[in-house]
N, C-alpha and C positions, 0 to 999 in steps of 0.2 A: 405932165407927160413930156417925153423929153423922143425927138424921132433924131435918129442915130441910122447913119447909113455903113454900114460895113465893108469894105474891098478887097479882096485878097489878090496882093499882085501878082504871084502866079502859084497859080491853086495848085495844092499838092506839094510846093515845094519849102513853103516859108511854116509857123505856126498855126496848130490848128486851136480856134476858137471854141468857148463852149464855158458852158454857165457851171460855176464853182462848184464843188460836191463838198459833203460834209467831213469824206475821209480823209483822214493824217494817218498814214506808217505809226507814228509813232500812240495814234487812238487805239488803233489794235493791240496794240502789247498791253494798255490798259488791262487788269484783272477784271476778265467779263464783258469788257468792251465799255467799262462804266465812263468813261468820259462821252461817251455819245451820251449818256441818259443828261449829259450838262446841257441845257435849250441855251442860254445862249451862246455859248459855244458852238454846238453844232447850227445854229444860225448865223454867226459871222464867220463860220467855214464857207459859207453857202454865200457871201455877200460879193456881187459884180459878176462878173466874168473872165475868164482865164485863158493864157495862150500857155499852151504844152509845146511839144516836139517830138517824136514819132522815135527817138531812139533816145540812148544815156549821151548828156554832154558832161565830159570829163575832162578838168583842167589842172593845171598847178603852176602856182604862181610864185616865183623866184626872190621874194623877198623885196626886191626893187620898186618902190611907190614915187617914184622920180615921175614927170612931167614926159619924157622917153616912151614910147608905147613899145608893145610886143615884149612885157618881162612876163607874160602869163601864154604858159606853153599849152595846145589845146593836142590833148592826148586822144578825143574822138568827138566825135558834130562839127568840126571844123565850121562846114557850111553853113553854119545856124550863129554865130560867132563872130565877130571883130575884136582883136586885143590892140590895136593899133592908138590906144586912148592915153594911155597913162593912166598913173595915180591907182594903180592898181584895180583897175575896171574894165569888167568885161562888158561887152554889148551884145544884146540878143537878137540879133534881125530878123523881129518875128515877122514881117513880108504883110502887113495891114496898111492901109490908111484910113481916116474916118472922115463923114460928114456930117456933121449936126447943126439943130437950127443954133441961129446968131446968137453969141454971150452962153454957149454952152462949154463948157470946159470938161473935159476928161481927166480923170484923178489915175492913173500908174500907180500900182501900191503892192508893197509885200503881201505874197496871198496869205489869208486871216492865216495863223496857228500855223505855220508852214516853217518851218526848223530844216535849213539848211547851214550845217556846222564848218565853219570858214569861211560864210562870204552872206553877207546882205543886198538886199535890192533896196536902188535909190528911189525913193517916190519922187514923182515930178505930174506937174498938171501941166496939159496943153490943150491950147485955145485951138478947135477946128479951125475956128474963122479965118485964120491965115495960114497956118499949118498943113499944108497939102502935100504931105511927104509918107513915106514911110515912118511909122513910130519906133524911135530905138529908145530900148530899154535897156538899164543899166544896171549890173552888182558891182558892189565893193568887195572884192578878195581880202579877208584878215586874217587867215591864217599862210605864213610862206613853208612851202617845200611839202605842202601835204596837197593830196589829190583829193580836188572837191567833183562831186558829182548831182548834179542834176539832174535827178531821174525822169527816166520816158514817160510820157504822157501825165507827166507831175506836171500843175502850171508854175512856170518862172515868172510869170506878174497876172497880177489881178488890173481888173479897168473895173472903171464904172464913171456916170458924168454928175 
């Protein structure tokens, strides 16, 4: 058993937490809805936990994967968002920090079956034990000159420790 302290730096304004669900967009368009009847799939839909955002973030990204930040233009969520990184990466300030007992690491992870076309999330693990920050998470943009969107109350990363 693993005790995981949660803190939302300021409530309301960064991402909201909340334990994975089984739907994908793209499970409903299945005929009949038959990819839910796949168990394990609809159980690693369901694995960790997820930080969403309360509207659509909408970006497009200029083709430039130079070391340079700000070649990815944020067309709406501004505030949820840093393009200042380079390398064609966006950051998601989802406004958490964590506490858990010693030698416990946190896994950052593309959420299970979650097909967002243009851009990936980078997995990364961080050790609370020294980590007392804010968790920034991070996509890779791959496709340039197209608007990618990250829909509201989708999660843009999964955790789990």
């Amino acid at each position: 058993m693993y005790n995981i302290n949660a803190y939302e730096i300021n409530p309301g304004i960064g991402a909201k937490l909340s334990q994975l669900t089984m739907k994908r967009d793209w499970m409903d368009k299945t005929f009949d809805g038959h990819a839910y009847r796949c168990f394990p799939l609809s159980l690693a839909n369901q694995m960790g936990w997820g930080f969403s955002f309360p509207e659509d973030i909408v970006v497009i990204w200029d083709g430039d994967d130079s070391e340079q930040g700000n070649h990815i233009k944020v067309i709406s969520g501004r505030q949820y968002v840093d393009t200042n990184r380079g390398t064609a990466t966006l950051i998601f300030n989802i406004g958490w920090f964590f506490e858990t007992d010693e030698n416990t690491t946190l896994l950052f992870y593309s959420p299970p079956n979650l097909v967002i076309d243009g851009a990936t999330a980078l997995t990364n693990l961080i050790s609370t034990n020294f980590w007392n920050k804010p968790i920034p998470v991070s996509w890779k943009i791959t496709r340039p000159n197209v608007e990618i969107t990250f829909k509201a109350n989708e999660p843009v990363i999964a955790m789990m420790p």
